[in-house]
Biopython code that builds the backbone (N, CA, C, O; Angstrom):
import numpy as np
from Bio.PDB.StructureBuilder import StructureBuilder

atoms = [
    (1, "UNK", "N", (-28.642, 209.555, -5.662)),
    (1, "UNK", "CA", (-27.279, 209.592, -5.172)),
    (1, "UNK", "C", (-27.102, 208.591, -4.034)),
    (1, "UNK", "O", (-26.108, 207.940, -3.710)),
    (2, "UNK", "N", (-28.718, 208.655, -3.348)),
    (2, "UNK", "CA", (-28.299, 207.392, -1.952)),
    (2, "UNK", "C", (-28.131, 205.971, -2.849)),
    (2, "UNK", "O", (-27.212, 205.237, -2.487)),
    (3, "UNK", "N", (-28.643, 205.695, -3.563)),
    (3, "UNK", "CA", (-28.467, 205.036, -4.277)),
    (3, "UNK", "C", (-27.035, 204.213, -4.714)),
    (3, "UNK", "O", (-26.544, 203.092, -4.585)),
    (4, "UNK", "N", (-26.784, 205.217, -5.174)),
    (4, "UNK", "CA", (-25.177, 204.940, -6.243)),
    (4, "UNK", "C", (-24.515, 204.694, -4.776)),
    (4, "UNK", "O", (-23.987, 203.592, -4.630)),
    (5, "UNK", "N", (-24.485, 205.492, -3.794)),
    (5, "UNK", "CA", (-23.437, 205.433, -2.191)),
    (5, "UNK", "C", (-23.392, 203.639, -1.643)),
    (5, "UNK", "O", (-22.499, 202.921, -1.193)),
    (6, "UNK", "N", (-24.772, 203.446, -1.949)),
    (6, "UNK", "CA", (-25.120, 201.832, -1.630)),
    (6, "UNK", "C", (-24.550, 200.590, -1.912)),
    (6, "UNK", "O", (-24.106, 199.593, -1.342)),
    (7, "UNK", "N", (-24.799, 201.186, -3.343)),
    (7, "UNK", "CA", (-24.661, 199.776, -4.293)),
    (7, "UNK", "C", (-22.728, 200.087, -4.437)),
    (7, "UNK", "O", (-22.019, 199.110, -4.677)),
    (8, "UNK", "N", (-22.123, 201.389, -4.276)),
    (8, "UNK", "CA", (-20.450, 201.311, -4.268)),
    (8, "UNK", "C", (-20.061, 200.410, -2.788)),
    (8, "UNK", "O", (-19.271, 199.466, -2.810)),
    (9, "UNK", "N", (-20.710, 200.849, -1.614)),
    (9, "UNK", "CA", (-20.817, 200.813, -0.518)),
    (9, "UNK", "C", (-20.932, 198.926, -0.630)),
    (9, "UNK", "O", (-19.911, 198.379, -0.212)),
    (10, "UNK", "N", (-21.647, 198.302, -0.956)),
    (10, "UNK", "CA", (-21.773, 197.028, -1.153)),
    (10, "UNK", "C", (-20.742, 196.248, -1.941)),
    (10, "UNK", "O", (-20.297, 195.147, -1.620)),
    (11, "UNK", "N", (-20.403, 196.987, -3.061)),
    (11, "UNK", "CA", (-19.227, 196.142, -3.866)),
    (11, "UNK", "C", (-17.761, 196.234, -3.054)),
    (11, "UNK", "O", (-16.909, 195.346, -3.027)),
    (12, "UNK", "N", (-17.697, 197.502, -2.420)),
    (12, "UNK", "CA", (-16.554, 197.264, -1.192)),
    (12, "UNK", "C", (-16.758, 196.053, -0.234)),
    (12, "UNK", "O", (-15.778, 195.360, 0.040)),
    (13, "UNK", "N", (-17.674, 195.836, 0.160)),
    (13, "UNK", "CA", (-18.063, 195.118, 1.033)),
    (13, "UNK", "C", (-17.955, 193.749, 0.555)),
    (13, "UNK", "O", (-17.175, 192.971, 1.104)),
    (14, "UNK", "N", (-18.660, 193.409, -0.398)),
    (14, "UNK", "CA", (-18.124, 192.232, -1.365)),
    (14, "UNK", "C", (-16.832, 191.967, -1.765)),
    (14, "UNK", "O", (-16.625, 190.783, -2.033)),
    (15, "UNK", "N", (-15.941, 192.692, -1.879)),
    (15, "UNK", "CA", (-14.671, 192.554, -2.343)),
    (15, "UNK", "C", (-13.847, 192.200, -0.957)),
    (15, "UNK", "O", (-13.101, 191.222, -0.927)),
    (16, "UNK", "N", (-14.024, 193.029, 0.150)),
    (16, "UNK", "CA", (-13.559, 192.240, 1.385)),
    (16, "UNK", "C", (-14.067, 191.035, 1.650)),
    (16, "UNK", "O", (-13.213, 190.194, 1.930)),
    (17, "UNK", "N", (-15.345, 190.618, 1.654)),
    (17, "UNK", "CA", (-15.203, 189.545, 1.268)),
    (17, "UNK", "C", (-14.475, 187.928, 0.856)),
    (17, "UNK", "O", (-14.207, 186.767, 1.165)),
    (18, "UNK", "N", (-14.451, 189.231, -0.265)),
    (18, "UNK", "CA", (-14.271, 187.862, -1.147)),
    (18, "UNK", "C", (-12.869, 187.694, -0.596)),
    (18, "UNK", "O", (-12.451, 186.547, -0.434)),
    (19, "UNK", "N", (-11.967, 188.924, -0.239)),
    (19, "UNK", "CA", (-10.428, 188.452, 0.306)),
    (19, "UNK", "C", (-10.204, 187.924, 0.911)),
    (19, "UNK", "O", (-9.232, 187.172, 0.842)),
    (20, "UNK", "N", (-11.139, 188.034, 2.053)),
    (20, "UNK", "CA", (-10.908, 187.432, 3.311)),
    (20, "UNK", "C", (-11.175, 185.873, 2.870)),
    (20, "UNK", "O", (-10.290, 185.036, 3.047)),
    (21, "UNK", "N", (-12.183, 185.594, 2.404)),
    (21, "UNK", "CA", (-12.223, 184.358, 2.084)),
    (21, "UNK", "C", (-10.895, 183.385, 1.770)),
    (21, "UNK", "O", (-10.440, 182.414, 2.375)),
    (22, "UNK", "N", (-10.400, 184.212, 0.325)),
    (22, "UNK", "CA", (-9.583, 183.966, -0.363)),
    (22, "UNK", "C", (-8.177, 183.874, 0.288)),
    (22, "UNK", "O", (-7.449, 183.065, -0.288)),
    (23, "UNK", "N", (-7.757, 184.354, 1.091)),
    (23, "UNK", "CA", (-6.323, 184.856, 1.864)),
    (23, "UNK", "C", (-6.943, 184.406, 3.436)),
    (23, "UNK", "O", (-7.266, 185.293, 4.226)),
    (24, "UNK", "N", (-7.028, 183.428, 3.677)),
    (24, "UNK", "CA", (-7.037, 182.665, 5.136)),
    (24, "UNK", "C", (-6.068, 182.341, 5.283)),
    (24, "UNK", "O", (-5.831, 183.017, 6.284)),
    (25, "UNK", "N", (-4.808, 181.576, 5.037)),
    (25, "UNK", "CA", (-3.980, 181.113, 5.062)),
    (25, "UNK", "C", (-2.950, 181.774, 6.048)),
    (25, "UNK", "O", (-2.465, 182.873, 5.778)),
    (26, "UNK", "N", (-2.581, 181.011, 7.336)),
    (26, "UNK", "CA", (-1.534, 181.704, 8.200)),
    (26, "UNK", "C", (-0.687, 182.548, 8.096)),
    (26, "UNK", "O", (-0.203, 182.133, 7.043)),
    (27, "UNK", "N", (-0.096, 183.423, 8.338)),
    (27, "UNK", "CA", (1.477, 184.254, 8.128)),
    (27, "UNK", "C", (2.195, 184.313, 9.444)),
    (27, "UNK", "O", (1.749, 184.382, 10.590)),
    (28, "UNK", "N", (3.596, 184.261, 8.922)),
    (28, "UNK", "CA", (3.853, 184.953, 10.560)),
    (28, "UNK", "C", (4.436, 186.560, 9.962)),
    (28, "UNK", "O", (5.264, 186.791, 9.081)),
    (29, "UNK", "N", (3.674, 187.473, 10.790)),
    (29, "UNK", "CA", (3.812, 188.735, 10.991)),
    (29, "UNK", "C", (5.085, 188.980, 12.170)),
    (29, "UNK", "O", (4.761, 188.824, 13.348)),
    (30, "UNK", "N", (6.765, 189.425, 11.802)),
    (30, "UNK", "CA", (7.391, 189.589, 12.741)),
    (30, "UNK", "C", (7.428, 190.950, 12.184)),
    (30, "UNK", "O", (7.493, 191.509, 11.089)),
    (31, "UNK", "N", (7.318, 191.380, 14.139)),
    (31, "UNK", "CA", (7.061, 192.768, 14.413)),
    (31, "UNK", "C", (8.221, 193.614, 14.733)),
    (31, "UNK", "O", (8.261, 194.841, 14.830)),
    (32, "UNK", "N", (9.279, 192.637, 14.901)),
    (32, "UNK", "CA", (10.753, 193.266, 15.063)),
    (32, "UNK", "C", (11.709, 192.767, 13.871)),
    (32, "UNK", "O", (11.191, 191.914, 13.151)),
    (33, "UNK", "N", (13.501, 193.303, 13.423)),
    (33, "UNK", "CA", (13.884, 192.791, 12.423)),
    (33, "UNK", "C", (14.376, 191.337, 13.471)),
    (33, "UNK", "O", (14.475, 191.090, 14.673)),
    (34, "UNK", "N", (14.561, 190.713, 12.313)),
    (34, "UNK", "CA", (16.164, 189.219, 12.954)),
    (34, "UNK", "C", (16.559, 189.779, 14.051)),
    (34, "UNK", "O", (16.156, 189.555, 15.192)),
    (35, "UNK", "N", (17.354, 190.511, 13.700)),
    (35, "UNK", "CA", (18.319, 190.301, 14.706)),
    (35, "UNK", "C", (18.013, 190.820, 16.504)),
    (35, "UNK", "O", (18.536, 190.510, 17.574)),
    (36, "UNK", "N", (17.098, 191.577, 16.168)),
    (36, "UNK", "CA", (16.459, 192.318, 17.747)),
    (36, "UNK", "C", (14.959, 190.987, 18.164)),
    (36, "UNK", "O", (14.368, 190.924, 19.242)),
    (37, "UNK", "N", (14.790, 190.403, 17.350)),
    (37, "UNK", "CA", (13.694, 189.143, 17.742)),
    (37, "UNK", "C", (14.095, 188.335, 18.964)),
    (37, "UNK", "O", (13.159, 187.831, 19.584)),
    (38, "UNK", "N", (15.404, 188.113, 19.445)),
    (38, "UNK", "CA", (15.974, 186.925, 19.944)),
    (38, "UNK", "C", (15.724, 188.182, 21.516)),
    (38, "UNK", "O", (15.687, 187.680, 22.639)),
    (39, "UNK", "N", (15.591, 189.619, 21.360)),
    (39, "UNK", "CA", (15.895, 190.639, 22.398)),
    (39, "UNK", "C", (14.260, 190.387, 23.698)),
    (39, "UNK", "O", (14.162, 190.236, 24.915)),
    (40, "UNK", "N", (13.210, 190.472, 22.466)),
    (40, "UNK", "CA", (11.687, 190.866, 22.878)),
    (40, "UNK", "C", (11.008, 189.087, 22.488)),
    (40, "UNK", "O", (11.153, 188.402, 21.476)),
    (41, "UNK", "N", (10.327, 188.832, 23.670)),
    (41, "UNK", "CA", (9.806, 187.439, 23.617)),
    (41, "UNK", "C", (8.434, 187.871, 22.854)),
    (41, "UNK", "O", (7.707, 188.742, 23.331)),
    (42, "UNK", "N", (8.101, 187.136, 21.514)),
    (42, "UNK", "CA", (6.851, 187.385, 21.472)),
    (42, "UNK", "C", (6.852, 188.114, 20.177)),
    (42, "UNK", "O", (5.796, 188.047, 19.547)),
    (43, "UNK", "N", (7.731, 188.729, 19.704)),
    (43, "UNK", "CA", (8.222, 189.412, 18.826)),
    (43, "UNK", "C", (7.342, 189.189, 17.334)),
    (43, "UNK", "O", (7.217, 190.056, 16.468)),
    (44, "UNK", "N", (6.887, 188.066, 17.295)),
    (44, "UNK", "CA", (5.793, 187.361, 16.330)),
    (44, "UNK", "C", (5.020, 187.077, 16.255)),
    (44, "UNK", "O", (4.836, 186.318, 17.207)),
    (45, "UNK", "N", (3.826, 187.152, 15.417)),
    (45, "UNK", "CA", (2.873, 186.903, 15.541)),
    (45, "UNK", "C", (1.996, 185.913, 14.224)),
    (45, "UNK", "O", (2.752, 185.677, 13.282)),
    (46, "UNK", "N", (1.154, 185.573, 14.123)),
    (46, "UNK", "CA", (0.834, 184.086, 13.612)),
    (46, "UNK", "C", (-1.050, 184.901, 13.496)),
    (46, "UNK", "O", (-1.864, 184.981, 14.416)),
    (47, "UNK", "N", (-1.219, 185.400, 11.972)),
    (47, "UNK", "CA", (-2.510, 185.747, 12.017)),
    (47, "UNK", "C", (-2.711, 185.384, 10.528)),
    (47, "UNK", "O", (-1.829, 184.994, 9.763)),
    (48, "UNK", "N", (-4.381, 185.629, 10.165)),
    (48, "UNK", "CA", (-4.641, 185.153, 8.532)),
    (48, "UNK", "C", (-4.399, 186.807, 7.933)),
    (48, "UNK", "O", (-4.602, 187.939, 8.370)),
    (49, "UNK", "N", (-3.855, 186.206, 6.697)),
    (49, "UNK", "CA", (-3.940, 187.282, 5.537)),
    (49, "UNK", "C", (-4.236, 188.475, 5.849)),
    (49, "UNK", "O", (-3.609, 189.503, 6.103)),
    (50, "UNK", "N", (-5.707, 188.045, 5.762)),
    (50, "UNK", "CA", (-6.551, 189.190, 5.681)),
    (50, "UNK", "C", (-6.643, 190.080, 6.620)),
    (50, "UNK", "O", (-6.775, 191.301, 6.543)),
    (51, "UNK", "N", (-6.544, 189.198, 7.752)),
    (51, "UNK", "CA", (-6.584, 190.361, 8.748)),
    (51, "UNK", "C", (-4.943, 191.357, 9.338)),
    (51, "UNK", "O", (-4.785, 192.267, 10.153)),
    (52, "UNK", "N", (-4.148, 190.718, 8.581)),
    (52, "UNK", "CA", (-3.030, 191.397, 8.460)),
    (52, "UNK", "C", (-3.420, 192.358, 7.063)),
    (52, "UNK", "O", (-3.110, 193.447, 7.545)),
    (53, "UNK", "N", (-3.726, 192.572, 6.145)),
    (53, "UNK", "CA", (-3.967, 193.061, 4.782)),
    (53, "UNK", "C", (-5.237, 194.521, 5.940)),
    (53, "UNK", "O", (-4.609, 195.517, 6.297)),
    (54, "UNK", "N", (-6.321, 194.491, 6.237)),
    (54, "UNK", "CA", (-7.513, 194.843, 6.834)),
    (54, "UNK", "C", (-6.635, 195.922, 7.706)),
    (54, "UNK", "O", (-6.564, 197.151, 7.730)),
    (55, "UNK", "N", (-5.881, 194.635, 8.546)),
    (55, "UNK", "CA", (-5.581, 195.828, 9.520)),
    (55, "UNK", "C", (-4.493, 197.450, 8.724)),
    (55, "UNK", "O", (-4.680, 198.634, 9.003)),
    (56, "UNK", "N", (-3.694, 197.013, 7.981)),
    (56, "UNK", "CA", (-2.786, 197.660, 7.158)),
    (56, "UNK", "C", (-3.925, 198.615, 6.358)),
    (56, "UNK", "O", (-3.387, 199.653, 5.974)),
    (57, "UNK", "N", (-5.159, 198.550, 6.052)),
    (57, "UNK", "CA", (-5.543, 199.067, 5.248)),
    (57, "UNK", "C", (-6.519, 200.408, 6.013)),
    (57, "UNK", "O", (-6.839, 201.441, 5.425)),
    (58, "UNK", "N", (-7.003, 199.925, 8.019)),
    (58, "UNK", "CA", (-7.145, 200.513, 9.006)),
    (58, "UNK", "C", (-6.058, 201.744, 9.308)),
    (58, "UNK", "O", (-6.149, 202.970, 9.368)),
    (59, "UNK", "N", (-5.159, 200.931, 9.439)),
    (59, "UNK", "CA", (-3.889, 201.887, 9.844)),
    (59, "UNK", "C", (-3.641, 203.419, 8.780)),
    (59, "UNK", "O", (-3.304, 204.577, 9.027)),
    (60, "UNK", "N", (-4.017, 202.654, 7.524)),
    (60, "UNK", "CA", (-3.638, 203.888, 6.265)),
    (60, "UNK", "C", (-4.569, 204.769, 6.495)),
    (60, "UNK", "O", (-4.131, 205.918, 6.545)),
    (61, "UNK", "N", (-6.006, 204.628, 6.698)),
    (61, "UNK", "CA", (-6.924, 205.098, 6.672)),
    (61, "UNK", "C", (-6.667, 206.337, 8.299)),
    (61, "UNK", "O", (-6.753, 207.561, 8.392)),
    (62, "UNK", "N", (-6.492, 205.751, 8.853)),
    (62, "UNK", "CA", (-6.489, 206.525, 10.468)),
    (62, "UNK", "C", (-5.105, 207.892, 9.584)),
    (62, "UNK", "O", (-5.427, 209.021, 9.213)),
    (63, "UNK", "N", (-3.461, 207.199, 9.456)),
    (63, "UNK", "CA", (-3.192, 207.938, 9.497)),
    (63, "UNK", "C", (-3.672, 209.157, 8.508)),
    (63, "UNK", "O", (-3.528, 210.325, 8.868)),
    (64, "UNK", "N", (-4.078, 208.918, 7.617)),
    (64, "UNK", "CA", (-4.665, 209.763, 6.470)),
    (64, "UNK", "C", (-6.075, 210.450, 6.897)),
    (64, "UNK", "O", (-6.374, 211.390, 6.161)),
    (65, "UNK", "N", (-7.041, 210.159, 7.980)),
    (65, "UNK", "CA", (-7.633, 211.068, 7.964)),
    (65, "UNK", "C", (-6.927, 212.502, 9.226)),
    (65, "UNK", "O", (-7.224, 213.690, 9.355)),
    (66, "UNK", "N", (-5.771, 211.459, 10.044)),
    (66, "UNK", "CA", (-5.275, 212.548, 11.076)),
    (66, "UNK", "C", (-4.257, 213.671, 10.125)),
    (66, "UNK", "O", (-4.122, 214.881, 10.304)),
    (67, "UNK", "N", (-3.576, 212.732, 9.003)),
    (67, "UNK", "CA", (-2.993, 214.154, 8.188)),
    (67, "UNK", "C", (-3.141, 214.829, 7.292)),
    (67, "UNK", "O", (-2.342, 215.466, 6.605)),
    (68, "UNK", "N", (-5.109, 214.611, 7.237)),
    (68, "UNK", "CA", (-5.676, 215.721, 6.534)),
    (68, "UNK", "C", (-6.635, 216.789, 7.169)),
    (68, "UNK", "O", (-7.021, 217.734, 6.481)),
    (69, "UNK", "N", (-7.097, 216.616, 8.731)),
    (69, "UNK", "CA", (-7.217, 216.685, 9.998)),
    (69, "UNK", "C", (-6.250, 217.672, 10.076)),
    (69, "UNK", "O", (-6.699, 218.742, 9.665)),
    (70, "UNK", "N", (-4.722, 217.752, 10.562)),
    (70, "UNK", "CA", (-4.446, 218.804, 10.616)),
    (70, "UNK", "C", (-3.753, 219.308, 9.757)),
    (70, "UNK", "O", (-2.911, 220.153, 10.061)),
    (71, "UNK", "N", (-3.961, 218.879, 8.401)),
    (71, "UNK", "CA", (-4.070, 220.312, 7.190)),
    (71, "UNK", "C", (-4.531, 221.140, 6.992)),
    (71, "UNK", "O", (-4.124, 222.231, 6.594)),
    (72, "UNK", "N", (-5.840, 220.632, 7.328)),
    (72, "UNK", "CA", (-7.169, 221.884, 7.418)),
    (72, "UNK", "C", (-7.229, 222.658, 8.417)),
    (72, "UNK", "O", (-7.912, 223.676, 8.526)),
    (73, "UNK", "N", (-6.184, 221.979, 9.518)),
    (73, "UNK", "CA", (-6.937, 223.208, 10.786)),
    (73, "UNK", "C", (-6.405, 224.222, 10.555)),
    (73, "UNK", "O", (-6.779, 224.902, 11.511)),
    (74, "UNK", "N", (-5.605, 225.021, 9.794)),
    (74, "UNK", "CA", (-5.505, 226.059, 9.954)),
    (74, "UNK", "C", (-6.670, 227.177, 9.441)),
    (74, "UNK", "O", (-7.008, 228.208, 10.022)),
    (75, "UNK", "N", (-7.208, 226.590, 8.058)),
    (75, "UNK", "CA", (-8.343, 226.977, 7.522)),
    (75, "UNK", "C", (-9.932, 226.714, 8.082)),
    (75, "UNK", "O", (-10.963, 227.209, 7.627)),
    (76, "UNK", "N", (-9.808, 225.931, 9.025)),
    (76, "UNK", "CA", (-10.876, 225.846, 9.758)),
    (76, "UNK", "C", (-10.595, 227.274, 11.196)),
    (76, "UNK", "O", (-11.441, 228.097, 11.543)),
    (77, "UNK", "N", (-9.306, 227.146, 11.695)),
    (77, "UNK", "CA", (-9.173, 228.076, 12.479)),
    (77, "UNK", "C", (-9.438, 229.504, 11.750)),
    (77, "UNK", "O", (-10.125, 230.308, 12.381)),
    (78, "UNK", "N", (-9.011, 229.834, 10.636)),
    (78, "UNK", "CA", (-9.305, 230.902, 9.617)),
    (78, "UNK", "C", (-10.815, 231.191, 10.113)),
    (78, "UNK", "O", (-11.147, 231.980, 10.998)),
    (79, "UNK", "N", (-11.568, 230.445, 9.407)),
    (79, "UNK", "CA", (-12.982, 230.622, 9.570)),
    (79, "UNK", "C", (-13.770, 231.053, 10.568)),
    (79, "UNK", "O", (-14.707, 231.841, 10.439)),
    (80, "UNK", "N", (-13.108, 230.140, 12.364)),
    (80, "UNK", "CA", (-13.563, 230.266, 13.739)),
    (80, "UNK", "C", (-13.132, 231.984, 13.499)),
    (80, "UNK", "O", (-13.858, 232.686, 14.203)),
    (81, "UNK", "N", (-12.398, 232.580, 12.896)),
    (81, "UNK", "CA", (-12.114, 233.999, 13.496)),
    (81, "UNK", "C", (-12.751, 234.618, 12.480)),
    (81, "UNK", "O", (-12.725, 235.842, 12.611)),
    (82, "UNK", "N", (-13.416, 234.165, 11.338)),
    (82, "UNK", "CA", (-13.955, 235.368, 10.265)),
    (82, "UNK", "C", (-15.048, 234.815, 10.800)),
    (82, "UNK", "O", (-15.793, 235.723, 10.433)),
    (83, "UNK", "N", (-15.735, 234.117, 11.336)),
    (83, "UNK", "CA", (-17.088, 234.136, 12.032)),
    (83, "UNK", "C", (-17.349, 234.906, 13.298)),
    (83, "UNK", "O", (-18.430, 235.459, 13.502)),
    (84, "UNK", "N", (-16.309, 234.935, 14.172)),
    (84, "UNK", "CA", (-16.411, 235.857, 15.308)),
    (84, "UNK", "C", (-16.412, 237.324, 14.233)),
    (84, "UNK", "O", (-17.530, 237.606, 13.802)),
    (85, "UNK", "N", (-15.514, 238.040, 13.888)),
    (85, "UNK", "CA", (-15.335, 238.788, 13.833)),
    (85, "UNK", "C", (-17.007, 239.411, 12.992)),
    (85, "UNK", "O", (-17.757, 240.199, 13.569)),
    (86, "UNK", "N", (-17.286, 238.848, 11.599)),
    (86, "UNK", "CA", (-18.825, 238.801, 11.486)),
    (86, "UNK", "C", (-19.830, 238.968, 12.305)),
    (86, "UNK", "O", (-20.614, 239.909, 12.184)),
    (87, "UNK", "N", (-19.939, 237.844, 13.464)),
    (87, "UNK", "CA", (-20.415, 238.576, 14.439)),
    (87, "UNK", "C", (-20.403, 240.214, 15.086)),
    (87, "UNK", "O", (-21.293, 241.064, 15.099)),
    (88, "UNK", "N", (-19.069, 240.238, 15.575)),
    (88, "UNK", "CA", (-19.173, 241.447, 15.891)),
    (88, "UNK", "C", (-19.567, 242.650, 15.297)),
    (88, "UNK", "O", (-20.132, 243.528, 15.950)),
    (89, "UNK", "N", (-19.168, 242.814, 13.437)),
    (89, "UNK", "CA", (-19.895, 243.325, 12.830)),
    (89, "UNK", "C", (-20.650, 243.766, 12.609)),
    (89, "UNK", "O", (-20.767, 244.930, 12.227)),
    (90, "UNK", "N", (-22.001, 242.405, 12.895)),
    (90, "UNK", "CA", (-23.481, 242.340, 12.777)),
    (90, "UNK", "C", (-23.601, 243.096, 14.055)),
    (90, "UNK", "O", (-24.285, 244.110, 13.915)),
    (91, "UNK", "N", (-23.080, 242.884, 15.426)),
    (91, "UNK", "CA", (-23.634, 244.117, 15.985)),
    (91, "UNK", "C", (-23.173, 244.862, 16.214)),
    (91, "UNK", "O", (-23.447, 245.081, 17.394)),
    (92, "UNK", "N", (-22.432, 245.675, 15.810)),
    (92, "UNK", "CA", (-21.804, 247.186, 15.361)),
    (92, "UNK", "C", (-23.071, 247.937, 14.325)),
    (92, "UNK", "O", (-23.810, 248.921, 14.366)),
    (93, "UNK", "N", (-22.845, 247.053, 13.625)),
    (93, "UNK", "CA", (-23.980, 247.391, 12.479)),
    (93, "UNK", "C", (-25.648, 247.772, 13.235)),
    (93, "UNK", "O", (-26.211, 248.850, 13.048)),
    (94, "UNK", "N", (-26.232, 246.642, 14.088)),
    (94, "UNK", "CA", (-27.259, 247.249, 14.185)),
    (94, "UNK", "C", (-27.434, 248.013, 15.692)),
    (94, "UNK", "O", (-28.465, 248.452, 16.202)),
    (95, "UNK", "N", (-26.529, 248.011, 16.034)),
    (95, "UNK", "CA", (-26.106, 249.687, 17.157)),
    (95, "UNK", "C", (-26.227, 250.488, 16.107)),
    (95, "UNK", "O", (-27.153, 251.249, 16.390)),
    (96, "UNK", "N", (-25.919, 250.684, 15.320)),
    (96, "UNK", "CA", (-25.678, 251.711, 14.768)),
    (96, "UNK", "C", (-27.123, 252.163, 13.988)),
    (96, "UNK", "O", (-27.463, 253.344, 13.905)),
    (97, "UNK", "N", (-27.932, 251.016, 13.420)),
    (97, "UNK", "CA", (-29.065, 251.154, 12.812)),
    (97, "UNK", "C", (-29.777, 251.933, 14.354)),
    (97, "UNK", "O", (-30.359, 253.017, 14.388)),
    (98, "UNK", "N", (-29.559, 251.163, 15.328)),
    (98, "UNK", "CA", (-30.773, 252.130, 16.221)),
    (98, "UNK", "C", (-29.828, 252.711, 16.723)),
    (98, "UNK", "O", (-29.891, 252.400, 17.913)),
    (99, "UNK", "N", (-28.582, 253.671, 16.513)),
    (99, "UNK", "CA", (-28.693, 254.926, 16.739)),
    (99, "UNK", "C", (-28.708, 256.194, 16.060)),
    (99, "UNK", "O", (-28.793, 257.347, 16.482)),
    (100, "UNK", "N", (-28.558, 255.475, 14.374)),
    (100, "UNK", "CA", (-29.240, 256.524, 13.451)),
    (100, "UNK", "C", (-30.428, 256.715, 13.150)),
    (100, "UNK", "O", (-30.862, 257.539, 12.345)),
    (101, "UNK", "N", (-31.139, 255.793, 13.927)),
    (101, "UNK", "CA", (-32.584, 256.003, 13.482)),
    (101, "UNK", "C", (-33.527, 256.630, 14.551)),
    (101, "UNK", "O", (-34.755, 256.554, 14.602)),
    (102, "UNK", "N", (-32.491, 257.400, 15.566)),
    (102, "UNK", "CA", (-33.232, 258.223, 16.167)),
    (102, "UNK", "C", (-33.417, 259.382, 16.020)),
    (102, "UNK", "O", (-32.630, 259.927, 15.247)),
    (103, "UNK", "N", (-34.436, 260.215, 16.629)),
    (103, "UNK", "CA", (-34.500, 261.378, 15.417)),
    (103, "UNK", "C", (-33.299, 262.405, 16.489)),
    (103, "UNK", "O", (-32.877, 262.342, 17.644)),
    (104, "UNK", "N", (-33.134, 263.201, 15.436)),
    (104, "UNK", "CA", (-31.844, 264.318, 15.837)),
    (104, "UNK", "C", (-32.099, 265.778, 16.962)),
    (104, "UNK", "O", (-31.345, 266.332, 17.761)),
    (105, "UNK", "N", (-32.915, 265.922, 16.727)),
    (105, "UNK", "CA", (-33.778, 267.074, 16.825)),
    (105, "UNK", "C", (-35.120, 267.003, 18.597)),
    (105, "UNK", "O", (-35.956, 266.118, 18.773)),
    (106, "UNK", "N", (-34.978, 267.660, 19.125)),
    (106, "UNK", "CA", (-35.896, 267.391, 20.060)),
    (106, "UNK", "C", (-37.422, 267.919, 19.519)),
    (106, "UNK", "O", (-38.541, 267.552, 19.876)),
    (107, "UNK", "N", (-36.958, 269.048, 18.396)),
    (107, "UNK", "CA", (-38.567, 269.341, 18.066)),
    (107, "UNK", "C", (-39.355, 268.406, 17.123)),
    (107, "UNK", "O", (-40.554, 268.133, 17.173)),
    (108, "UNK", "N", (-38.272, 267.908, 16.118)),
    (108, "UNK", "CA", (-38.816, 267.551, 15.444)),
    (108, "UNK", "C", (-39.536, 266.032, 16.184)),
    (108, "UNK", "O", (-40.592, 265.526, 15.804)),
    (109, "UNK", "N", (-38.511, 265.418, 17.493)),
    (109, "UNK", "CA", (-39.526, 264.243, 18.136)),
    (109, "UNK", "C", (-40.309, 264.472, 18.668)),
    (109, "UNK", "O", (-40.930, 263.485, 19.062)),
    (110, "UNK", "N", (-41.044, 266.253, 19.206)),
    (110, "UNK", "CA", (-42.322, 266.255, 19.659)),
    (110, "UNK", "C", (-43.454, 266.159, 18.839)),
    (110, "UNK", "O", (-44.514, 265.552, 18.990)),
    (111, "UNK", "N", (-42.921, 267.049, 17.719)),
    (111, "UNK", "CA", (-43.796, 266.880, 16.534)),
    (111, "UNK", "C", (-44.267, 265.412, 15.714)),
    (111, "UNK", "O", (-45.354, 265.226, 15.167)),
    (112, "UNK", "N", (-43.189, 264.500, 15.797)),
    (112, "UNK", "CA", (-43.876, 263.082, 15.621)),
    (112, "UNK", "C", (-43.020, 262.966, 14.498)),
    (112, "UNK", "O", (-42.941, 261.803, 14.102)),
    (113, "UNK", "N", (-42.247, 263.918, 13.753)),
    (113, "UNK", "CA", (-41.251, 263.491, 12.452)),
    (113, "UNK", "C", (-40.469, 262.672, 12.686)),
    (113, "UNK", "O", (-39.695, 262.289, 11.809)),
]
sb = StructureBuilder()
sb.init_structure("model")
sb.init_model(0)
sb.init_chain("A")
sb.init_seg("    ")
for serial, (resi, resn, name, xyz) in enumerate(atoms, 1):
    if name == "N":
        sb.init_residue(resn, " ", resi, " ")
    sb.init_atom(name, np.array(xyz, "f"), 0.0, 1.0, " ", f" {name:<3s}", serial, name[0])
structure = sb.get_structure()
C-alpha cells in the first residue's frame, strides 16, 4: 500500500511539474473589478500561470479541509462525551465489583468463606 501512496504521490508531483513548466507565461491577475481598480493602487498583479493555477488549487484545498473540519465536529464532540461518560461507567462498574465482592456476613469473614 506504501507503495501504490508513492508512485500516486509522484505522478502528482510530475504533473505539477510538467504545468508549471508548461504555463510560465505572465498574467495579470486583477484583484479588484474595472471599475473599483482606478480606487486601490496596486489592484494588480503580474504572476506566471502556474503559480496563479497552484495557488487557486491551495486555496480549494484549505477551504475544503476547514469545511469538513467543522462538519465533523459535532461527531467528534459526540464521541469526547461517549468517552467520558464510558469512563465513568468503567468506574461505577468496578466500585461496584469491590463492593460486591465483599463478603456479607461477619461470620462467614471469620470463617474464611
Amino acid at each position: 500500500m506504501r507503495t501504490i501512496k508513492l508512485i500516486l504521490l509522484a505522478i502528482i508531483l510530475l504533473a505539477i511539474v510538467v504545468l508549471s513548466v508548461a504555463n510560465r507565461e505572465m498574467v495579470t491577475l486583477h484583484l479588484l473589478p474595472a471599475g473599483m481598480a482606478g480606487l486601490v493602487p496596486g489592484a494588480s498583479v503580474d504572476l506566471p500561470l502556474f503559480v496563479v493555477s497552484l495557488i487557486s488549487i491551495l486555496v480549494g484545498l484549505v477551504i475544503g479541509y476547514l469545511l469538513e473540519y467543522l462538519r465533523e465536529y459535532k461527531h467528534r464532540r459526540r464521541a469526547a462525551e461517549k468517552a467520558r461518560e464510558a469512563r465513568t461507567l468503567n468506574r461505577e462498574v468496578d466500585t461496584l465489583r469491590r463492593e460486591t465482592n465483599k463478603p456479607k456476613d461477619d461470620v462467614l469473614a471469620l470463617i474464611g468463606n
